[in-house]
ROTIPA-598722 format. One record per residue (C-alpha): x, y, z; residue number from 1. Coordinates in steps of 0.5 Angstrom, whole numbers, plus 2048, in hexadecimal, padded with zeros to 3 digits. Each point is the difference from the previous one (the first is absolute). Example, Ala and Ser with C-alpha at 12.3 -4.5 7.8 and 13.67 -1.06 7.14 Angstrom:
BEGIN
px  py  pz  resi
819  7F7  810  1;
802  807  7FE  2;
END
This chain:
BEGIN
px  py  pz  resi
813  7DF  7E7  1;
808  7FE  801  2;
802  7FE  806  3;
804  806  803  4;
7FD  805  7FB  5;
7FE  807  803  6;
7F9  803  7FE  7;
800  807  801  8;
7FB  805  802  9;
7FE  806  800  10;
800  803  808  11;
801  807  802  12;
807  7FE  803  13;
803  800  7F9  14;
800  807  800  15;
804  800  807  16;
804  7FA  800  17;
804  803  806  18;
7FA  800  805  19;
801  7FA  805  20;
7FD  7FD  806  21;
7F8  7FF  801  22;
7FE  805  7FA  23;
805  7FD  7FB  24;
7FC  7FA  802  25;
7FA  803  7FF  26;
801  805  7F9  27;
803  7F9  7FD  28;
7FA  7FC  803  29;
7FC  804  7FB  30;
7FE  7FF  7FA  31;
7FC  804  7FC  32;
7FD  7FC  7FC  33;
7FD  7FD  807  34;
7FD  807  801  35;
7FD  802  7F9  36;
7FC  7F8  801  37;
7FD  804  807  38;
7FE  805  7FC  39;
7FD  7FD  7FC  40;
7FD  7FA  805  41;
7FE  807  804  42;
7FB  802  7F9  43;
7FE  7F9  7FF  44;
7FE  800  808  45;
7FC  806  7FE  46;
7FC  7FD  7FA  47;
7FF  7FA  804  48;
7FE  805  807  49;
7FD  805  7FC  50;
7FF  804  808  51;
807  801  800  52;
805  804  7FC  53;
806  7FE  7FB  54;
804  804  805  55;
7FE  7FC  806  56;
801  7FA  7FE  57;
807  802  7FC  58;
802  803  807  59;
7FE  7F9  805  60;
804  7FC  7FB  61;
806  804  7FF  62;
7FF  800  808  63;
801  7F9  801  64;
805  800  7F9  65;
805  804  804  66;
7FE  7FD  807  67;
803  7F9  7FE  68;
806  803  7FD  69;
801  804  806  70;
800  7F8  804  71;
804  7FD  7FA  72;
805  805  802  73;
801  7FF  808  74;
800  7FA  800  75;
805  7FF  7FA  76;
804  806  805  77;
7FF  7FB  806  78;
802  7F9  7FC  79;
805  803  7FB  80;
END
């Protein structure tokens, strides 16, 4: 990677570029390949822990998944 190339992502907020403020921050922190590795740790965790479900396990990892975007995008709205 060059120094000052951009690598794009696919996020929910490249279908509503117009959106700013905390939720532009918020859809533009998402990435979907981010959330497809959580579905498919939440299976994994399943296997592993065969007491939970697949859709437990997806559902505490996409928790936590958007939980860390939501504090990524305040605190880039209280620094930026």
């Amino acid at each position: 990677m060059t120094l000052g190339s951009h690598e794009p992502l696919l996020t929910p907020g490249l279908f509503l570029p117009e959106v700013a403020g905390f939720i532009g921050r918020f859809l533009n922190g998402i990435n979907i390949f981010s959330v497809w590795t959580c579905g498919v740790l939440g299976v994994a965790v399943s296997r592993i822990y065969p007491e939970r479900s697949a859709a437990a396990g997806t559902t505490y990892l996409l928790v936590l998944y958007l939980l860390v975007v939501a504090v990524f995008a305040a605190l880039a709205g209280l620094m930026g």
